[in-house]
C-alpha positions as YAML, in Angstrom:
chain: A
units: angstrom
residues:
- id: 1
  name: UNK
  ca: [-1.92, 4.80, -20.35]
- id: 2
  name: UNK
  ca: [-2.54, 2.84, -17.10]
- id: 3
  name: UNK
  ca: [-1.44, 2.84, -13.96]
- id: 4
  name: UNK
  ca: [1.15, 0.10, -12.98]
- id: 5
  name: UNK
  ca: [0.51, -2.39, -9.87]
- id: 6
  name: UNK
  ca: [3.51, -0.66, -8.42]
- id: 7
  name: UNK
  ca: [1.99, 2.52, -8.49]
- id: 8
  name: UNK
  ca: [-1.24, 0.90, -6.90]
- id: 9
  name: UNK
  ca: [0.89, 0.00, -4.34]
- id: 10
  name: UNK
  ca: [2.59, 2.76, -3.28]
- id: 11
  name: UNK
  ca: [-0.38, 4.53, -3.32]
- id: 12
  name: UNK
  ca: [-2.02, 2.31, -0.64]
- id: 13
  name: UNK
  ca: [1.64, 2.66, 1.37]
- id: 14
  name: UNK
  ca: [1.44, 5.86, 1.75]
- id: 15
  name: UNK
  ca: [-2.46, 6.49, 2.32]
- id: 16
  name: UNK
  ca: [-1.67, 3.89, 5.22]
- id: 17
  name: UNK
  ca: [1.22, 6.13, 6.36]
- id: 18
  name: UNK
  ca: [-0.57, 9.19, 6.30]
- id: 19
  name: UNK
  ca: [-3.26, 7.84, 8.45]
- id: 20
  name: UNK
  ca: [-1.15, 6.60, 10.92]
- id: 21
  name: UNK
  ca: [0.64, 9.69, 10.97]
- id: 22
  name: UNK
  ca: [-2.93, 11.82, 11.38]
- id: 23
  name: UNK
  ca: [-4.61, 9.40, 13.49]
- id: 24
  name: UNK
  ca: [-1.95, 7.72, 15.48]
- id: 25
  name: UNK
  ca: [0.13, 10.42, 16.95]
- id: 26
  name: UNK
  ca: [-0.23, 14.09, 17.38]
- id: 27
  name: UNK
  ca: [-0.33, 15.85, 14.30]
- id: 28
  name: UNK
  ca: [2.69, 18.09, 13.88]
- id: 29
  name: UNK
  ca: [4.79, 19.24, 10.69]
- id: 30
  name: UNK
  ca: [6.34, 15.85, 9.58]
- id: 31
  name: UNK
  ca: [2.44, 14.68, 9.28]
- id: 32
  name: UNK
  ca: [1.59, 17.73, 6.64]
- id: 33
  name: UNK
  ca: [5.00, 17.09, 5.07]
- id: 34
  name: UNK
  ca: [3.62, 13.31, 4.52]
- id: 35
  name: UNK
  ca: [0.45, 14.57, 3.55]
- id: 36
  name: UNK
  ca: [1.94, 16.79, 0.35]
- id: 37
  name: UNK
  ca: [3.87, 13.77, -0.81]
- id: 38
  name: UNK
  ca: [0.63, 11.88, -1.03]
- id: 39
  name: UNK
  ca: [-1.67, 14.65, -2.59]
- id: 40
  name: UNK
  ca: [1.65, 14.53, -5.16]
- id: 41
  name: UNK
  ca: [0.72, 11.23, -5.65]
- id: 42
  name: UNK
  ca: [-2.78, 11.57, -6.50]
- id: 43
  name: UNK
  ca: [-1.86, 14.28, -8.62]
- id: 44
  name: UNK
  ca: [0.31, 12.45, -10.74]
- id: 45
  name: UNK
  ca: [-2.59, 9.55, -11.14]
- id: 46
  name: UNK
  ca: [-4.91, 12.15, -12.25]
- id: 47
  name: UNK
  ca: [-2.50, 13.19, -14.68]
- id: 48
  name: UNK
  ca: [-1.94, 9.93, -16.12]
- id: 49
  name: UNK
  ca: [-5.49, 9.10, -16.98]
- id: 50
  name: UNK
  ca: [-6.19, 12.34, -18.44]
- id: 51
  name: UNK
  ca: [-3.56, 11.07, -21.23]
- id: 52
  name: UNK
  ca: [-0.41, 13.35, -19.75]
- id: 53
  name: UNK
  ca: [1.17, 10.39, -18.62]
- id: 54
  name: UNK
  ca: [4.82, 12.22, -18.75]
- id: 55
  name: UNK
  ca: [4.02, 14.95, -16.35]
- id: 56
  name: UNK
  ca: [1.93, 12.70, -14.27]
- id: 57
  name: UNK
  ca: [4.70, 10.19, -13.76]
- id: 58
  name: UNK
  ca: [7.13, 13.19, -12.93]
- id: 59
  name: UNK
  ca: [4.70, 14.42, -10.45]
- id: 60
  name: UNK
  ca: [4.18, 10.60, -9.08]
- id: 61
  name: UNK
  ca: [7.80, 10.16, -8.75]
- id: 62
  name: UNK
  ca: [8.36, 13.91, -6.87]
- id: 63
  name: UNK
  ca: [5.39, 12.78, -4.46]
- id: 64
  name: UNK
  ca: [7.40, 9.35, -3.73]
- id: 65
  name: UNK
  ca: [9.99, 10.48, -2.84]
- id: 66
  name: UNK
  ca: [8.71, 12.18, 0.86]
- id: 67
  name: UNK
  ca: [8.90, 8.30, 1.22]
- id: 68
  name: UNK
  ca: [12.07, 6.93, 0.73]
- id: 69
  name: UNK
  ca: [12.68, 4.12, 1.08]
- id: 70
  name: UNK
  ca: [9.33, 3.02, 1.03]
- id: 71
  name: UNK
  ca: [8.54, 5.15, -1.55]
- id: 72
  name: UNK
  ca: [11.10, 3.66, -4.29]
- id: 73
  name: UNK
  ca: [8.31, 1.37, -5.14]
- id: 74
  name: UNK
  ca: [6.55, 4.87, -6.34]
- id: 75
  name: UNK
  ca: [9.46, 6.02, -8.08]
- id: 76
  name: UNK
  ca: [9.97, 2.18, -9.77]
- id: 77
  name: UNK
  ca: [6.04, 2.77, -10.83]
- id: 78
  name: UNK
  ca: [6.53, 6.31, -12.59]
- id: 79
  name: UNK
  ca: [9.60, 5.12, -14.17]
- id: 80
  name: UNK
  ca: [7.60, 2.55, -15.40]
- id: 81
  name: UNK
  ca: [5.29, 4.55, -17.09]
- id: 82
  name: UNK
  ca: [8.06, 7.16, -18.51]
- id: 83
  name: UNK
  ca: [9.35, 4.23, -20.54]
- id: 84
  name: UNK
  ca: [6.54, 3.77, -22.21]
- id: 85
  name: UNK
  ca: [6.00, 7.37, -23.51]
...
């Protein structure tokens, strides 16, 4: 199973997100909040190409969605991947 150019995408989103909110204000709880949904992500990738491409799409989409609406390109990318299990 591979991951999806969406998925790529979202990934970079919210890596770009998370250092602005680390590096371009004062850190407070909204920035470790942020920070979850992306380790979420990274999780779910993980998961994927160790060949549990169901759980890591569910834990792709969970991450994603500390995003919204940004993050519905995440959630378009796991779906992706749960239709072809």
């Amino acid at each position: 199973m591979k991951i999806n150019t969406y998925m790529i995408a979202a990934i970079v989103i919210h890596l770009v997100l998370l250092l602005i909110f680390f590096f371009g204000n004062e850190i407070d709880g909204l920035a470790y909040i942020v920070l979850i949904g992306f380790l979420l992500n990274l999780i779910g990738v993980v998961l994927i190409v160790t060949d549990k491409p169901k759980s890591g799409a569910i834990t792709f989409i969970v991450g994603s969605l500390f995003y919204i609406p940004i993050g519905l390109i995440g959630i378009w990318g796991g779906k992706l991947v749960l239709d072809e299990v």
